[in-house]
N, C-alpha and C positions, 0 to 999 in steps of 0.2 A: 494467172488470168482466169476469168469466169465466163460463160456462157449462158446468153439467154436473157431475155426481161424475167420478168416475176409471174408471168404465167408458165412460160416455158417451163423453167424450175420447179414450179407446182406440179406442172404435167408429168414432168419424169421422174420426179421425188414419188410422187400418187402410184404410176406405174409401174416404178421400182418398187415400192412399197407393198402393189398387190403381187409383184412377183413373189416376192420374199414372203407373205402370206402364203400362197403357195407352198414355199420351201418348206414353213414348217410344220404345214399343213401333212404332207408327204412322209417330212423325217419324223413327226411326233404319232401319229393315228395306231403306232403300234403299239404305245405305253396306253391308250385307251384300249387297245383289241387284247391286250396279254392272257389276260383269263382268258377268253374263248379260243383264243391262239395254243395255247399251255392244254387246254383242256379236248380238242381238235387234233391237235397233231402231239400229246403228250411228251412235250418236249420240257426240262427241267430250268429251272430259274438261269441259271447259268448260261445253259443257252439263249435262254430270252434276253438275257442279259448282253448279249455277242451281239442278237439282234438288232436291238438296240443302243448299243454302243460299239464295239468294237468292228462289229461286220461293215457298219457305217462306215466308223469314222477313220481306218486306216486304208480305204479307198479314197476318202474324200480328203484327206491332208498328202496321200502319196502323188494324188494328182494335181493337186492345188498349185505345186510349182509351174509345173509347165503350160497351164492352163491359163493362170496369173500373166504369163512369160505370153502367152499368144493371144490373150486380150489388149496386152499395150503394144505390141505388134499389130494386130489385122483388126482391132476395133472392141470396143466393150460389148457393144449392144451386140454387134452380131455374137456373142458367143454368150453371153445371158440367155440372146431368144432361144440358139441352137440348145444350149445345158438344159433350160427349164422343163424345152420338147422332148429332150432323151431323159431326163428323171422322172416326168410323168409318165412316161410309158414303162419306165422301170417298174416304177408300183400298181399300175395296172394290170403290169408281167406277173407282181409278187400274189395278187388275186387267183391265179390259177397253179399256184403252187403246192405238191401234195406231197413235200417231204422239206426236213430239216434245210439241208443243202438246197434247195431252189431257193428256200424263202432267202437264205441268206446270201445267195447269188443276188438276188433284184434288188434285196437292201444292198448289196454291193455296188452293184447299178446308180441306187440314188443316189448313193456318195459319190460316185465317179462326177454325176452330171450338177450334184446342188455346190461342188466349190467351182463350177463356172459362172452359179448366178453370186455367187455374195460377194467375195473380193473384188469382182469388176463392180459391182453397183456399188462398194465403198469409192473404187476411183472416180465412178460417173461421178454421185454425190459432190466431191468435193471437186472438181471440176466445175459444177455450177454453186457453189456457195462458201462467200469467202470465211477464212478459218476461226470467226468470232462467232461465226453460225452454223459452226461443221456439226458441234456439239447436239444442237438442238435438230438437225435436217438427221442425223444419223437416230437421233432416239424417235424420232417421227415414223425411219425406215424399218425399226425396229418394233414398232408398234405394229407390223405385221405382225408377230405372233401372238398379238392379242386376238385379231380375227382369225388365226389358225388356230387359236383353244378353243373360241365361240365354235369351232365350224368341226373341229374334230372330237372334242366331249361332248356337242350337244346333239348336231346332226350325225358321225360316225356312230355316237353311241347308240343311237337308236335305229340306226341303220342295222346295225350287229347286232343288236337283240333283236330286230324285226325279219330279218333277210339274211344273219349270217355276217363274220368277221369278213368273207372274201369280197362279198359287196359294196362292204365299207370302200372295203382299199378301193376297191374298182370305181367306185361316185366319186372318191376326193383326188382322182390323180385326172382328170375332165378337166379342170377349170385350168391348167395348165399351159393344155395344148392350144385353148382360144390366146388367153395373154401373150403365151410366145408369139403367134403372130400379130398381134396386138403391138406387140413392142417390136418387132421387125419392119412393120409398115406406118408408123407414126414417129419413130425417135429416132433423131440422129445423133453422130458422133458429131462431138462438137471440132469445128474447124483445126483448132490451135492443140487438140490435144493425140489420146492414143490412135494409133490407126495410121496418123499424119507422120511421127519424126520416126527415127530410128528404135526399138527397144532396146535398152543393157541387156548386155547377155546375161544368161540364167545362172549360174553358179557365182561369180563375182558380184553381182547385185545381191543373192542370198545371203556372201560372206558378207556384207557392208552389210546387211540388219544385223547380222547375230553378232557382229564386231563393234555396233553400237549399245554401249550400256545403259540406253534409257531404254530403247527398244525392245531391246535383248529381257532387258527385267520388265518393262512391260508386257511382253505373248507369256513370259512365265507368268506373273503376278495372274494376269486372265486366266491361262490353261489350269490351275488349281481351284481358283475360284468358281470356273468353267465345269471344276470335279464337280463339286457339290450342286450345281444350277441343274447338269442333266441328272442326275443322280436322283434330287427330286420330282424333277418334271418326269420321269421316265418310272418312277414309282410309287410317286405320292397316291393316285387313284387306285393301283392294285390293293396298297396299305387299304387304304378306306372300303374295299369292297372285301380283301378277306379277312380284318384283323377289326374293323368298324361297322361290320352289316352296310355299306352302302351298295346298290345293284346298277347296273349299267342301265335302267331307267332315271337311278339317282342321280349314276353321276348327268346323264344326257340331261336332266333340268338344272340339276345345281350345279354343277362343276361347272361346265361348259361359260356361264357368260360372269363367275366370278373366278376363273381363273385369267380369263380376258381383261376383267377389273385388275387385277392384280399384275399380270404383265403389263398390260396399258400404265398403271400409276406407276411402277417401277422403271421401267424402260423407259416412256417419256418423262420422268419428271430428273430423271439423273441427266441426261443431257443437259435439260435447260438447266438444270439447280448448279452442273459443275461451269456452262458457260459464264452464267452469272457471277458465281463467286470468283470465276479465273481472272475477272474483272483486276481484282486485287491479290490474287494471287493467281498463276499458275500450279502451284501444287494441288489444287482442287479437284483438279481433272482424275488425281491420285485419292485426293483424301475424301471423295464420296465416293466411291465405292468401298474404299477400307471401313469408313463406318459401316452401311449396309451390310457388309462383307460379316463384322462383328456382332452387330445386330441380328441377322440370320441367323448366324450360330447358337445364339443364345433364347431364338425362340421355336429353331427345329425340334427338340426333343418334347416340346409340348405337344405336337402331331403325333407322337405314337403313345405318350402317355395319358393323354385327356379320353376321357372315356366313351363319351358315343360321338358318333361321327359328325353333327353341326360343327360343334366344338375342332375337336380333330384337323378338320378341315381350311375354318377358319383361322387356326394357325398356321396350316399346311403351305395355307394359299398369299399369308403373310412371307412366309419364310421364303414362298417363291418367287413374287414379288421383290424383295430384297436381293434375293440371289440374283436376278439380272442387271443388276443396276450399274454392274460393272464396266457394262459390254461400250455403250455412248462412251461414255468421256475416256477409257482407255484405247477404244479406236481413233479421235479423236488425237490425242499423244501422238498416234501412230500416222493417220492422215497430216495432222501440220508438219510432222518433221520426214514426208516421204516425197523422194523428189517427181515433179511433174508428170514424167514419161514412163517413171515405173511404179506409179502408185498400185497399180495391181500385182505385182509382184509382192511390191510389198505387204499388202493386205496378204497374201496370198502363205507370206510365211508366217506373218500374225498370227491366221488361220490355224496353218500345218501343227503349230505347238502348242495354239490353245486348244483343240479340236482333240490331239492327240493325246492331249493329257486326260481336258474337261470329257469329250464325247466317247473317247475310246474307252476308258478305264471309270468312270463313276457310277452306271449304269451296269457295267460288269460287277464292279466289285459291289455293289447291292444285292444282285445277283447270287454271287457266289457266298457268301453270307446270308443269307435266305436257305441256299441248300445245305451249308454246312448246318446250319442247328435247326433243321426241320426236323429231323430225328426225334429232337430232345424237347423244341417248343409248339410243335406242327406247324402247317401252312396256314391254316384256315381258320375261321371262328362264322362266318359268313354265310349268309341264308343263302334260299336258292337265288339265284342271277335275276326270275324272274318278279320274286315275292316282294310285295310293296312295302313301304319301309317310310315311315313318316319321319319327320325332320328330328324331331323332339325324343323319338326313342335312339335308348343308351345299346 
């Protein structure tokens, strides 16, 4: 069943959409802060690496069950508005942190509260829109991180080179707490769905995903994919600032609204492109991201080999681009074949495995690969943070 005329669904697809901005608004503004963070509390790649991945992400998949389990119990929306309100304060928490262990406490925090907002707004979603248009309303929702790149390389990074990395965090974890209540007091649960029946209990609904083998190989086929997607997003602008001369004013004009370009074409155009072709097949939902997937691969390595940073970049941000294109049509797989009352559950282990592989571990092991042959290649090559740095020089 469905919910809503054609505005309604615009409305909370829109407001899902800014939450979810938000989210990665929150989870990404560290991969812009690393140098000043690195450089502040001298903390090694490895660690930064924890920070942005692992410290996240095995709060945010450890929780996701149960959290999954009490959105299709006590309501979607109420536990989206309540999660959004406790991770923006988390990263406003992480602003006034003056050692290793806090920072990684309130990134801890994030993760706890950002897997209450995404797997419930996959079940809102497809609660209002039936499943020949999941494809396209999911790459739409996901086109929040296109406004989370705009708003964290351009405004973050200027923030942090004007006023300091703690400022950043502390500006971008604001817009949070208006939208939670924004979506508290305008959206409801729809009649016919979570909130209303009974939920599956939690371990028995988890064994029926992983006992399903379309499923089951779809959260893997994501969570590896997932590897390399953070892996870039979480280190592509450090590459560029100390291996390309680019400086967090650089990235604050250029990164900031052509990484946006790149998530937006990526993100939205894999939903509709797999909706369309599912037309005649359903393996499509499969076989555009496997292209992409292929594609990426073979034009990462031009990022670190091209020699001054336009270039560089311009691959960087292709390769990143690609790298998400996975996310619509394999959620997508996961939404048509998830039943009614425990759709967030089921997003919710989608989550767990993709999050656990892709966000825990690709961002780490960058990291630790970074510190391993610093010794022998250095870190750096990279002017000062502040010196001006024209497009065209190598």
């Amino acid at each position: 069943m469905l919910s809503g005329g054609v505005a309604r669904r615009g409305y909370v697809l829109a407001a899902l959409t800014a939450i979810y901005a938000v989210n990665m608004m929150d989870r990404n503004i560290l991969a812009i802060l690393v140098e000043p963070i690195r450089q502040d509390m001298r903390i090694s790649d490895t660690q930064l690496g924890l920070l942005t991945g692992l410290a996240f992400a095995l709060f945010y998949t450890v929780f996701g069950m149960p959290v999954g389990w009490v959105a299709d119990r006590f309501g979607r929306v109420k536990v989206i508005a309540v999660s959004c309100m406790f991770w923006s304060l988390c990263t406003f928490a992480g602003s006034f942190a003056s050692s290793f262990p806090m920072l990684a406490l309130s990134r801890a925090g994030v993760g706890i509260g950002e897997e209450g907002g995404t797997a419930p707004s996959y079940s809102l979603i497809s609660s209002f829109f039936p499943p020949q248009r999941r494809g396209f309303a999911l790459g739409i929702f996901h086109l929040g991180s296109s406004v989370a790149a705009v708003v964290t390389a351009s405004i973050g990074a200027w923030i942090a080179q004007d006023y300091g990395w703690r400022m950043a965090l502390a500006v971008v974890s604001l817009p949070g707490l208006v939208l939670a209540a924004l979506l508290w007091l305008t959206v409801r649960e729809p009649s016919h769905s979570a909130g209303k029946a009974p939920a599956s209990p939690l371990w028995p609904t988890m064994r029926a995903f992983l006992t399903d083998r379309l499923l089951r190989t779809t959260a893997l086929a994501a969570g590896f994919t997932a590897f390399s997607a953070y892996a870039i997003a979480a280190w592509l602008p450090a590459m560029l600032i100390r291996a390309k001369g680019m400086t967090l004013g650089d990235v604050a004009i250029w990164y900031g609204v052509t990484s946006a370009l790149a998530l937006g074409l990526g993100v939205g155009s894999a939903g509709w492109l797999a909706d369309r072709l599912a037309v005649r097949s359903g393996r499509a939902y499969a076989l555009v991201p496997m292209g992409a997937t292929l594609a990426m691969a073979a034009i990462i390595p031009l990022a670190a080999l091209l020699p001054n940073w336009p270039f560089a970049l311009t691959a960087g941000l292709i390769a990143l681009g690609l790298s998400n294109m996975f996310l619509a049509p394999l959620l997508t797989i996961v939404q048509n074949r998830s039943p009614e009352h425990c759709r967030s559950l089921y997003s919710a282990t989608f989550l767990l495995i993709n999050n656990f592989i892709g966000a825990g571990f690709g961002s780490l092991y960058v990291g630790m690969i970074s510190d391993a042959f610093a010794a022998r290649y250095g870190r750096s090559r990279s002017r000062s943070p502040s010196a001006p740095s024209p497009p065209w020089r190598s």
